[in-house]
Backbone bond lengths (Angstrom), bond angles and torsions (degrees), N, CA, C in turn:
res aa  C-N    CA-C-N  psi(-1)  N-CA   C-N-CA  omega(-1)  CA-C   N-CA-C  phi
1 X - - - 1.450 - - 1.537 109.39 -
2 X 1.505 119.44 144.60 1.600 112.81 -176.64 1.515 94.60 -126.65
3 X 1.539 96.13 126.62 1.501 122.55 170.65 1.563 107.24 -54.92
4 X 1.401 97.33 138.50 1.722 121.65 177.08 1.499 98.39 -72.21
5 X 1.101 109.36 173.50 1.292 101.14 162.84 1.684 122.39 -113.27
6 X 1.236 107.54 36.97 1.605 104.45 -168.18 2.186 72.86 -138.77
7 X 1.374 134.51 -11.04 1.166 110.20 155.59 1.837 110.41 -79.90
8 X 1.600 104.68 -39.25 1.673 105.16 166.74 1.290 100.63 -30.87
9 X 1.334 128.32 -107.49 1.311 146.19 -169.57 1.307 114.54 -16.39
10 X 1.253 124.30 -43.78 1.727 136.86 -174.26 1.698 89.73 -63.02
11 X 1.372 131.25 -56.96 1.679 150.31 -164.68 1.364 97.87 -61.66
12 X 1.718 113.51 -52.64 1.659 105.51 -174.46 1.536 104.57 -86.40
13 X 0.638 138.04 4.87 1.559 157.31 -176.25 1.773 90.44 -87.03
14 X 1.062 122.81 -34.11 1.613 134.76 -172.48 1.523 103.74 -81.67
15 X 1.201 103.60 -34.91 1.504 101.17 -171.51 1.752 116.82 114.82
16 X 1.343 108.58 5.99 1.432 122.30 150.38 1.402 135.79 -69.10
17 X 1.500 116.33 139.30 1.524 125.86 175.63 1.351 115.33 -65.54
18 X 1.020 124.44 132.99 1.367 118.60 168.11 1.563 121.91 -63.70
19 X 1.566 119.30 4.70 1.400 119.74 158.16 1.031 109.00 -99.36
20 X 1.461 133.27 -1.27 1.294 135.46 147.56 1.072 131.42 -51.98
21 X 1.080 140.30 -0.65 1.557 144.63 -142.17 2.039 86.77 -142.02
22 X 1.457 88.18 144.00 1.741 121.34 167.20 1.574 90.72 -71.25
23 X 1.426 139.50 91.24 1.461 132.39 156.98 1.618 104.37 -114.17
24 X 1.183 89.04 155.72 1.641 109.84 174.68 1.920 95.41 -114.99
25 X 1.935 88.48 110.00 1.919 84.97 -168.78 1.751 79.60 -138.32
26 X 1.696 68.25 144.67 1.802 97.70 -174.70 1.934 85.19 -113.83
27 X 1.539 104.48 -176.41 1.599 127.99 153.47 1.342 117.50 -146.85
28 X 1.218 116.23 144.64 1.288 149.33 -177.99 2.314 102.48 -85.54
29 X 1.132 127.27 99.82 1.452 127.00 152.48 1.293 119.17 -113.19
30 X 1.167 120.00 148.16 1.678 133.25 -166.91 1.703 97.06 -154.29
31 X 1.194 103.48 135.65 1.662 122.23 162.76 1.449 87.87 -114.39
32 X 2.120 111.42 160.14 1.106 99.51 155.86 1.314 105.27 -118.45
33 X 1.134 143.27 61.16 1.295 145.54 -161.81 2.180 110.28 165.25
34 X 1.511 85.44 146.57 1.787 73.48 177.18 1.465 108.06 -124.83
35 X 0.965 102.67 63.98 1.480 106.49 173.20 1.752 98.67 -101.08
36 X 1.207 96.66 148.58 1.694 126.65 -152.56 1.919 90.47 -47.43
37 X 1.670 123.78 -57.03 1.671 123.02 -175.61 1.535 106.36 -53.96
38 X 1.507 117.95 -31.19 1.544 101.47 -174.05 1.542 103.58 -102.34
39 X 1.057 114.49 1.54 1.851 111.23 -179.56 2.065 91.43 -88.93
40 X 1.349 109.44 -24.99 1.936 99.64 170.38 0.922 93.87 -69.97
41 X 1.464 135.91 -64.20 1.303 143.50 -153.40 1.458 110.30 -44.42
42 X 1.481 112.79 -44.94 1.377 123.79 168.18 1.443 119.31 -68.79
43 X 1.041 123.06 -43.33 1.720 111.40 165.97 1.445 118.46 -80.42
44 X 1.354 113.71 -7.72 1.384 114.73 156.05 1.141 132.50 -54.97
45 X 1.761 113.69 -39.76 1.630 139.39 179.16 1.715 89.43 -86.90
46 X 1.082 132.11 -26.71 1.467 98.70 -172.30 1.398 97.86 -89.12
47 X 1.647 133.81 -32.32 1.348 111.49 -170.68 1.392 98.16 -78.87
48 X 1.208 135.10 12.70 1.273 113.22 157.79 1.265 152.30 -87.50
49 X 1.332 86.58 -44.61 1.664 100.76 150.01 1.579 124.28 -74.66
50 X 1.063 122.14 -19.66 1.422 109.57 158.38 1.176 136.62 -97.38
51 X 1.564 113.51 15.65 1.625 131.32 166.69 2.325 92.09 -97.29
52 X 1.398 81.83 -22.04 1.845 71.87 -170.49 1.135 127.94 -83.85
53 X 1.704 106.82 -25.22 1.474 128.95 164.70 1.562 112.82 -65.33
54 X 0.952 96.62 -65.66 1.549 100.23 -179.26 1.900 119.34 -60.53
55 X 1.379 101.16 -30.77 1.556 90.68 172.41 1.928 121.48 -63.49
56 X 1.401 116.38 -18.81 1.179 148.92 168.77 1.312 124.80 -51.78
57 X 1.371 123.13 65.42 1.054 134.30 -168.51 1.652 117.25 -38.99
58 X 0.951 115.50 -52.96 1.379 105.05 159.59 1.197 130.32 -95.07
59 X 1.184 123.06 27.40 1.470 112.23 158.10 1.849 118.81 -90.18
60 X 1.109 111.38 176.33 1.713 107.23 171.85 1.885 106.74 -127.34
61 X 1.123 115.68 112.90 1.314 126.07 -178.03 1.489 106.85 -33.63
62 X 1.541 135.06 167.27 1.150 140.65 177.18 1.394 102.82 -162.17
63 X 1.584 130.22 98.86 1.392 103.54 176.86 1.334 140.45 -67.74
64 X 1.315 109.39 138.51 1.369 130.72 -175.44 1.216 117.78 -34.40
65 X 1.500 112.91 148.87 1.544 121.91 -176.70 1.692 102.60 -86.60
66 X 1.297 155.56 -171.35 1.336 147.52 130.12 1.619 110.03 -155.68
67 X 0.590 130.87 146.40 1.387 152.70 153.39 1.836 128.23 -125.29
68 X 1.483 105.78 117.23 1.368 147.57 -157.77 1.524 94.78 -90.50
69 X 1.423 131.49 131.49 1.171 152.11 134.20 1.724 97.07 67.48
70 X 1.122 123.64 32.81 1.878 123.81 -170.91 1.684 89.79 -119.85
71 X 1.466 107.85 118.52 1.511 135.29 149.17 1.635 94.59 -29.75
72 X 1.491 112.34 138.54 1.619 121.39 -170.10 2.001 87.10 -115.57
73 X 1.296 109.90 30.84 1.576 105.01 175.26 1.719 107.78 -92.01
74 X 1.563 107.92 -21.91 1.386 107.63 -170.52 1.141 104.82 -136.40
75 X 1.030 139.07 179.31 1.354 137.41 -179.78 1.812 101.33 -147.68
76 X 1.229 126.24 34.47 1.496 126.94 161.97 1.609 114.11 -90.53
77 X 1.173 111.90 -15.65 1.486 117.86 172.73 1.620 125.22 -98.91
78 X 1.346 89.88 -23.75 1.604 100.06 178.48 1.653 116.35 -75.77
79 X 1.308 103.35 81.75 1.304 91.02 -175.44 1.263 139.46 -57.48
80 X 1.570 108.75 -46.24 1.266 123.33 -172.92 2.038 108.62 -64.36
81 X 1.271 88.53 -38.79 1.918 99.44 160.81 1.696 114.82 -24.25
82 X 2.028 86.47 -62.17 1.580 99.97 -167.27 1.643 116.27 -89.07
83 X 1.384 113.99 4.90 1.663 124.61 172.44 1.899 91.99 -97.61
84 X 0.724 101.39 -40.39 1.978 108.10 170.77 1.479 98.22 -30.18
85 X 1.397 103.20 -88.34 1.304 130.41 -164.14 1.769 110.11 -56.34
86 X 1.419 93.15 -22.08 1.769 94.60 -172.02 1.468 101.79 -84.80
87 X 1.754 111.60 -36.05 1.508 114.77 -175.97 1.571 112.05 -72.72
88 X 1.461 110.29 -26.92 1.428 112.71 -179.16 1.934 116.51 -50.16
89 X 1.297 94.87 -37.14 1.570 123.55 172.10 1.503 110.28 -53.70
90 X 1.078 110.59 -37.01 1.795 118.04 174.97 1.283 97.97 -75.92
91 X 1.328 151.21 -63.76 0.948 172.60 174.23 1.461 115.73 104.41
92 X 1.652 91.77 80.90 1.685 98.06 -169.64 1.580 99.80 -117.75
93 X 1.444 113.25 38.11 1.537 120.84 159.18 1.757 93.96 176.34
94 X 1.366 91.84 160.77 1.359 103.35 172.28 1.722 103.08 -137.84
95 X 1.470 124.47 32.31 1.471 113.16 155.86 1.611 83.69 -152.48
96 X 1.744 104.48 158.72 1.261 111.30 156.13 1.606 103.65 -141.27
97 X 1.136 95.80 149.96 2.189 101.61 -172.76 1.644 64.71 -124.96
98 X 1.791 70.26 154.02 1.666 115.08 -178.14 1.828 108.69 -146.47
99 X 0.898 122.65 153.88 1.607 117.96 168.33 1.699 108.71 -62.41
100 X 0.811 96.71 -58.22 1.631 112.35 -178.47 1.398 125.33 -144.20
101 X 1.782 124.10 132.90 1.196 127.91 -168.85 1.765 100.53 -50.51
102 X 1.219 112.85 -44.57 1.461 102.81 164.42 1.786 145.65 -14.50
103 X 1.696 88.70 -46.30 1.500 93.50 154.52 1.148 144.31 -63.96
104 X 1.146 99.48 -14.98 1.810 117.67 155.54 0.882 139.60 -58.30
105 X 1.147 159.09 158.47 1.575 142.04 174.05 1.574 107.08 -41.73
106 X 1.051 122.71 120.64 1.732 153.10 161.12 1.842 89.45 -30.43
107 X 0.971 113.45 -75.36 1.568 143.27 -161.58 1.362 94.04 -66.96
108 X 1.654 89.43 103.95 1.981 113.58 174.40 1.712 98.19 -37.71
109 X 1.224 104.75 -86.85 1.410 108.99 -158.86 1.941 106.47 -45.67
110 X 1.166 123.85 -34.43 1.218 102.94 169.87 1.464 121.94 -62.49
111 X 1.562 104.98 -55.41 1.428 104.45 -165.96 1.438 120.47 -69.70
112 X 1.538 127.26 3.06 1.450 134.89 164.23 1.612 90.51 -92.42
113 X 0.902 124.06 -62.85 1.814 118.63 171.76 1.810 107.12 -23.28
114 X 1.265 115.85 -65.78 1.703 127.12 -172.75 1.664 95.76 -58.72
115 X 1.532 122.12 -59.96 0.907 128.48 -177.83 1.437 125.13 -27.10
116 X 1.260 115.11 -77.22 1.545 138.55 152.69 1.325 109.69 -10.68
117 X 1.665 98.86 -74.88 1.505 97.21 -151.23 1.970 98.49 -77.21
118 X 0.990 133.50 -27.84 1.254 131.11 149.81 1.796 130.67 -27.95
119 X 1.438 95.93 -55.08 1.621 110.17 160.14 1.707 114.53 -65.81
120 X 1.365 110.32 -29.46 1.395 128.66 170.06 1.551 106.78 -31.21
121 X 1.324 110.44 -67.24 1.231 143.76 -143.56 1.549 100.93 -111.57
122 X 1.495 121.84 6.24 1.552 111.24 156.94 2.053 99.70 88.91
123 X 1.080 101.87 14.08 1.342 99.30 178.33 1.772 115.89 -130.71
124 X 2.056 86.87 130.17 2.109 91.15 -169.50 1.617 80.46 -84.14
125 X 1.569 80.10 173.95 1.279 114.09 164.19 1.671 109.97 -133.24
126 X 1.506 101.74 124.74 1.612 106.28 -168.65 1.984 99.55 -112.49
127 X 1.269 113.83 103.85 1.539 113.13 161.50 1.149 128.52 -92.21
């Protein structure tokens, strides 16, 4: 079963860690460019979060979303962004870590748009 996030909140509201908790957590990485320093940079963020998830005894791995060399101004190209957001809808995680909210759509009105409907659907976002 994957925790909502308004039962999360009620739990840390208790005085629990959020590595305390049974979550099903994915991450979100984005370069916007592929030049050779930000394509490490990008497998840098993925072994990180997936050495961090998984060291997490109670969490349950979810593989990661990424997107490679895509401008973070729009999100019509970012695919894996928009299979993110579509899988979130299944509800096959209820956290996603990112390095920085930045990796999100650049563009206020989108990324409170993504935001939302993410919280919509019972899923944090931890940066």
């Amino acid at each position: 079963m994957v925790l909502n996030l308004y039962t999360i909140r009620n739990i840390l509201a208790q005085g629990k860690k959020l590595i305390d908790l049974p979550l099903h957590v994915t991450y979100y990485a984005r370069v916007s460019t592929d030049h050779e320093e930000q394509l490490n940079s990008l497998e840098n963020q993925k072994m990180y979060f997936e050495n961090y998830i998984k060291l997490q005894a109670n969490w349950i791995y979810v593989s990661g979303y990424v997107d490679e060399g895509i401008s973070g101004t729009s999100v019509n190209k970012r695919d894996n962004f928009l299979k993110m957001v579509n899988d979130e809808k299944k509800g096959m995680f209820n956290l996603i870590l990112t390095k920085e909210i930045s990796r999100f759509p650049k563009n206020t009105v989108d990324s409170i748009q993504y935001t939302q409907e993410l919280l919509s659907y019972g899923v944090g976002i931890f940066s």
